[in-house]
N, C-alpha and C positions, 0 to 999 in steps of 0.2 A: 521664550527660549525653548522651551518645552516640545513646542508647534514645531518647531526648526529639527528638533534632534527626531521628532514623529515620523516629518516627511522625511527624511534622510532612510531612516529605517526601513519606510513603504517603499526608497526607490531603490532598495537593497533588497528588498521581497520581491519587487513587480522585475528585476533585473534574473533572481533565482529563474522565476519563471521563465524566461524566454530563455537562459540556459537550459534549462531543464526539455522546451521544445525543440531547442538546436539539436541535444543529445538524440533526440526519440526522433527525430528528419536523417540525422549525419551518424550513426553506429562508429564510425572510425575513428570519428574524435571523441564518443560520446564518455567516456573516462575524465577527460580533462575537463568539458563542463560539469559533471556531475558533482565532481569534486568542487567548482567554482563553485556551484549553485550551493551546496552546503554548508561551505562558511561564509556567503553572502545572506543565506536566509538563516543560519544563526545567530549571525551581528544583528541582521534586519530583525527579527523577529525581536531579539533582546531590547531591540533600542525603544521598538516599538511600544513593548510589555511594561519599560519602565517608567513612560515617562504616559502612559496609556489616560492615568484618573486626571493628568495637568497640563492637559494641550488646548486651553482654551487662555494663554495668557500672551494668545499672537496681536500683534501690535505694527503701526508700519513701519517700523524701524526697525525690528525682526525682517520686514522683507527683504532690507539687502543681506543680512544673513543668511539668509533663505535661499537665493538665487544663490551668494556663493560658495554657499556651501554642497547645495546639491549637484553641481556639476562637479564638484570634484570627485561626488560621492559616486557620479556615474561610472568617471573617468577609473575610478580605481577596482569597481567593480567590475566594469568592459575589461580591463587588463586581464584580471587573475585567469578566465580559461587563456589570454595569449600566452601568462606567465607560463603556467601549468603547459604546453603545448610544448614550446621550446626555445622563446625569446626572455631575455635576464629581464630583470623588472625593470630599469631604464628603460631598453626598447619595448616592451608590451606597456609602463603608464603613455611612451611618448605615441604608441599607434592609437593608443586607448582617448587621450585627451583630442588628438587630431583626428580622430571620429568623432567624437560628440562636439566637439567647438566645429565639426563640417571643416576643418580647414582641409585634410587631404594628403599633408604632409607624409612621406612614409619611412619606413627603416626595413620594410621585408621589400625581398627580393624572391626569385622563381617564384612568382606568383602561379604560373600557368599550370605549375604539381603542388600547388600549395593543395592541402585538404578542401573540399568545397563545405567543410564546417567552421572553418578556420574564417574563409572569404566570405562567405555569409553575414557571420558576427560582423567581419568588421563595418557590410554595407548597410547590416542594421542598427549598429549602434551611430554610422551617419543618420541614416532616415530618423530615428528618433529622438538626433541630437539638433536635426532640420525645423518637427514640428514643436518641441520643446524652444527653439528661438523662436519660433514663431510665440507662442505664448507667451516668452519670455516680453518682446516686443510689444505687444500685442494689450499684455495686461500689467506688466508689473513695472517694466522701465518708466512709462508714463506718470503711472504714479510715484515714484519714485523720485520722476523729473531730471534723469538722467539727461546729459547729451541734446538738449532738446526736444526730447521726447514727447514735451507736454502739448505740443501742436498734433503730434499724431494722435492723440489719444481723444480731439477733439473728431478726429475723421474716423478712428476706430470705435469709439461708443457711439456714435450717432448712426452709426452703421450693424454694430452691433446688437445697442440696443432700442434702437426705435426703428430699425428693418426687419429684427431678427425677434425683437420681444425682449430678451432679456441676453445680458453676458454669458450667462451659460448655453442658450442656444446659438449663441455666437462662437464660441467655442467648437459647440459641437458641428457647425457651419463647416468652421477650418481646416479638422481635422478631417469631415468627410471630402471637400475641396482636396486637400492634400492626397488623401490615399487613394481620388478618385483619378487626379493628373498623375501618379506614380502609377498606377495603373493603364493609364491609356498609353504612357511614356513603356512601359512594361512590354501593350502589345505593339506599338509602333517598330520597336529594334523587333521585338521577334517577327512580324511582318517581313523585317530588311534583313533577317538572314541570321538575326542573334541566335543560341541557342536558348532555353527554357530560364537555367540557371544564370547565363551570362545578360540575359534580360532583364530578370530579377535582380541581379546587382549593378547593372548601369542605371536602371532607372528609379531606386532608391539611391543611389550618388550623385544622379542627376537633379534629383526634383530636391535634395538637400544642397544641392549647391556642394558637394562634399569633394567627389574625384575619384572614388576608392574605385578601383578595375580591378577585374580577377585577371588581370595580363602585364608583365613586365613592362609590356609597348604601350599601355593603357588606351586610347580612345584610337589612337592609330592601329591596333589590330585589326580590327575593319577595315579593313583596305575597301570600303563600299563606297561612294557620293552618297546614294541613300539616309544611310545610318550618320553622316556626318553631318548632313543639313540638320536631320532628324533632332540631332543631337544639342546643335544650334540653336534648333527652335527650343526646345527643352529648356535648356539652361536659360534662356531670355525671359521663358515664362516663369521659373522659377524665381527668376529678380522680380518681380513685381510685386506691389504689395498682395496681399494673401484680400487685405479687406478691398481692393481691385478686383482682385476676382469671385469674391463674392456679388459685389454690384452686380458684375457683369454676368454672373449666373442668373441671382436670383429676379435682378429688377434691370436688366442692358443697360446699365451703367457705365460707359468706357472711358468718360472724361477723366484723369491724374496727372496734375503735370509732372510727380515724379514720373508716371510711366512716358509721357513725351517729352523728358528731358534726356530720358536714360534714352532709348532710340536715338534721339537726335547725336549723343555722341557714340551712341554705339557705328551706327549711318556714316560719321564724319571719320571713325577712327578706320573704321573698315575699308571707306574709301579711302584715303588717304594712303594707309602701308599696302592697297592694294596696288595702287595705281605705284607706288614705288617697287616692291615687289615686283609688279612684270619690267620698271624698267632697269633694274639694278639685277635683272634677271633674266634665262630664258624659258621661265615657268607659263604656258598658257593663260592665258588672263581669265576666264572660268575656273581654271584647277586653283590660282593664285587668291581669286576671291574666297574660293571654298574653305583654304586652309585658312587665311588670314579671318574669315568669318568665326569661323569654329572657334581659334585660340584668342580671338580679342572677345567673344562670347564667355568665353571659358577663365578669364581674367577677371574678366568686367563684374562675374556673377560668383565669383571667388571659387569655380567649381572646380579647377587646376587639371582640366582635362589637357590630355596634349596629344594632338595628330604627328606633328612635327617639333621638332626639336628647333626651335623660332628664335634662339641664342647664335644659329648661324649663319642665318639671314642679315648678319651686317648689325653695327654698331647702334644705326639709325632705332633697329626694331629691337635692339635690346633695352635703351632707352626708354624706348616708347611703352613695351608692357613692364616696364617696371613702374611708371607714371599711371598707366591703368591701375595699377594694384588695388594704387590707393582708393578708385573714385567707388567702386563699389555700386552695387546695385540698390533696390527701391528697401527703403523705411517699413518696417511688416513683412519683410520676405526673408525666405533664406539665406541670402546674400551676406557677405561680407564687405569686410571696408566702410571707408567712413557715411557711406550711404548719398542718394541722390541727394535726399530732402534738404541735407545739410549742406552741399555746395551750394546748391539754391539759395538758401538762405544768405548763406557770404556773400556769396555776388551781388543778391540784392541789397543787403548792406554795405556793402563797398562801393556800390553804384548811388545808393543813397546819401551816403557821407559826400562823393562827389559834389552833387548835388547841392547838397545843403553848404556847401563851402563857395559854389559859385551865385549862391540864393541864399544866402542867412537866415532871411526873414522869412522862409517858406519853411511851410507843415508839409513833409513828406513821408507820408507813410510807409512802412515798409510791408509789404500782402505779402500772402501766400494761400495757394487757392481759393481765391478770393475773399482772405478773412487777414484781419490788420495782425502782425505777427506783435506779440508783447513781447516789453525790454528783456523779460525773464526766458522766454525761450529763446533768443537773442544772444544771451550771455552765455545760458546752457551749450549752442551751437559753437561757438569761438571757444568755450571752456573746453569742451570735447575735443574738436579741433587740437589745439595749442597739444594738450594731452597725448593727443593721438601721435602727432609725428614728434614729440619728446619723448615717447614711449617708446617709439623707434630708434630715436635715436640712444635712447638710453641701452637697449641690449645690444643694436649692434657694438657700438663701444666696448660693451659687455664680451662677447664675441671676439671682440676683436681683441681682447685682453687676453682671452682663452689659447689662442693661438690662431682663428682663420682669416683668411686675406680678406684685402676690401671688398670684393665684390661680391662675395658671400656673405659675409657681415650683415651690410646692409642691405641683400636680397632677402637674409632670412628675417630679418628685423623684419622688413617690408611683409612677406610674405607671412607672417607669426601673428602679426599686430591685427592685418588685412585679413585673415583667415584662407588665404590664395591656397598655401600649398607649395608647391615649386617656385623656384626663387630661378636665378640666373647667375651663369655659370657653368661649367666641366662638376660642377662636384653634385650641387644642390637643385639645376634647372631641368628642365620637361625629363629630360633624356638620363636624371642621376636619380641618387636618394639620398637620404640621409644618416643612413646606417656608418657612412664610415668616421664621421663626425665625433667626437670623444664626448661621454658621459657628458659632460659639465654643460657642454653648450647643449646638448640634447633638453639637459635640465632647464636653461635658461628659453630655448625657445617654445618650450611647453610652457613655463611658466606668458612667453608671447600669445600663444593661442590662446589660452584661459580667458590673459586679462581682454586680448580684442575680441573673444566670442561677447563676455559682459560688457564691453565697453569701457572698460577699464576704470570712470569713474564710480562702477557699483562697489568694487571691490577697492579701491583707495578709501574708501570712507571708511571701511572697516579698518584702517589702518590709523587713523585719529583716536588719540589715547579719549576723545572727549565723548565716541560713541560709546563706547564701551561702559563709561560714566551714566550713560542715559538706558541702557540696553534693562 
């Protein structure tokens, strides 16, 4: 427990700091972080001092305390310069937690005069709520055995640490991978016409899968093709798994079937409302691909970019990215939603149960990249699952209790859980926000992003009176 209250402390120290460098880039706002930074490194500092001689009694059942406590510890400290600035503390925890869970969601509005200390914060508290999943994924769900997780963690240590040497070099792998595609993603827009700053914040939003624009219109301010493919490709590559593209740096590794399952429906979804869009329309069939590419990109990888406002396009395409939401990008990435790995997984056990019902006496394994999948990650998958859209359904209910109609309800439930962003609707979709929404449900759909940034069953178990018995 000890270990738990330590880290919380360091991410309340290492948080000071990067206020403290926003202040000394941005003079105009530099007041309000300065002040954040002070009573984030006084808690931090405190927490750290007192618990400094007894942080060696971590254990792995401290770890799901560990992941859920530190993200909240983000989310509150990413708030105080928004507090401090000029949004109430409802809207700065809700922009605050929709940075670090990357989901995107927002409540500020006049982005385009907003301070560029203001818009900064928030595209770094995405990029470092991106590589923080990635670790999350990466090293602790696994063990944990979260969701399924325990099949990844066969592809991620064997990659980790018999490619790279050890977990820690694998680590430090990800994190250079990471800042090196945020970087080429960086000068790609500026190449297509971004400015310096509007570079730097699309493409830590981008490569977090997150959404945050410094522009009301968000990804549609670019009135470019360039920067839209650009942007396309970006987000696709940011779904993939993180140990994918290590392979394929360090040793050309390109074989994943999460990454050619994700394709293949990114391929089928794209064509499909393309070819309806030109005919349900009289959009050129080139411009109609571009947009339809970009927003089911921008779905699929939970990054909640929007060129066009795709709620007006007909009932068909409202449906349809709301069914995107859910499927989510590759297992080890940025992405949100329920992950490729895991519909894989379904289908091949539903395809197998088939089977075994018209063959009784037949042994049919159930694989995944080429390795027999156990009953236990199995269970994890369907457990997650079941979770996942009960969890949806539970706030939209929630929601819908509060006072908002159905299709908000269940856009934001959808969009919360998924870590999307924009939901669907006049109020909540591409083209709104969330700011005009009342406190309560603000409350309720934060508390949505949280539980789908961890997966929701890290944080349930802390709710069993019987861990707390063993803690």
């Amino acid at each position: 427990m000890n270990f738990v209250v330590f880290a919380n402390g360091a991410v309340l120290i290492f948080t000071s700091i990067l206020m403290a460098l926003d202040a000394l880039i941005y003079p105009d706002t530099a007041a309000v972080f300065l002040r954040a930074a002070l009573i984030a490194t006084i808690v931090g500092v405190s927490a750290c001092l007192a618990v400094a001689s007894r942080v060696a009694d971590f254990t792995r059942r401290h770890t799901f305390l560990l992941t859920a406590t530190v993200w909240l510890t983000a989310a509150v400290a990413g708030a105080l310069p928004l507090f401090f600035w000029s949004l109430d503390f409802t809207d700065a925890f809700f922009e605050a937690i929709s940075g670090v869970t990357t989901t995107g969601s927002t409540v500020m509005t006049g982005l385009d005069d907003t301070a560029h200390g203001i818009l900064i914060w928030r595209a770094l508290l995405q990029w470092l709520g991106g590589i923080g999943f990635i670790v999350t994924g990466i090293a602790l769900l696994p063990i944990m055995k979260v969701g399924g997780m325990q099949l990844f963690r066969t592809e991620s240590s064997e990659t980790g640490e018999k490619e790279l040497g050890s977990a820690t070099r694998f680590a430090a792998a990800s994190l250079w991978v990471y800042a090196t595609i945020t970087l080429i993603c960086a000068l790609t827009y500026l190449a297509g016409g971004m400015s310096v700053f509007d570079a730097a914040v699309h493409a830590m939003t981008t490569l977090s899968t997150g959404g945050y624009s410094s522009h009301d219109a968000s990804f549609g301010y670019f009135d470019s093709v360039f920067l839209q493919w650009a942007g396309t490709f970006f987000m696709v590559v940011a779904s993939f798994p993180f140990v994918w593209h290590i392979r394929a740096i360090f040793h050309r590794q390109f074989h994943s079937e999460q990454v050619i399952v994700m394709l293949k429906v990114l391929a089928v979804a794209i064509g499909v409302l393309t070819l309806w869009r030109v005919a349900t329309s009289d959009v050129p069939f080139f411009d109609a691909l571009r947009y339809v590419a970009f927003n089911v990109a921008s779905v699929v990888s939970s990054a909640g970019y929007a060129t066009q406002d795709y709620t007006t396009w007909g009932p068909f395409f409202v449906v349809s990215f709301l069914l995107l939401s859910t499927v989510g990008g590759c297992t080890g990435s940025t992405a949100g939603g329920a992950k490729i790995m895991r519909w894989i997984i379904l289908v091949r056990s539903t395809r197998m149960m088939l089977k075994s019902v018209r063959f009784p006496s037949a042994i049919i394994p159930l694989r995944y990249e080429g390795r027999t999948v156990q009953p236990g990650v199995l269970d994890g998958v369907i457990s997650f699952l079941t979770m996942f859209f009960l969890t949806i359904v539970f706030i939209a209910f929630t929601l819908a209790l509060i006072g908002l109609d159905f299709s908000t309800s269940i856009s934001a439930a959808v969009s919360a859980i998924g870590n999307v962003g924009p939901g669907v609707g006049s109020i909540i979709g591409p083209a709104g926000n969330y700011a005009s929404l009342p406190d309560a449900a603000k409350w309720v759909i934060s508390a949505g992003m949280y539980l789908g940034r961890l997966e929701m069953l890290t944080v349930f178990v802390l709710l069993r009176p019987a861990y707390w018995r063993t803690v």
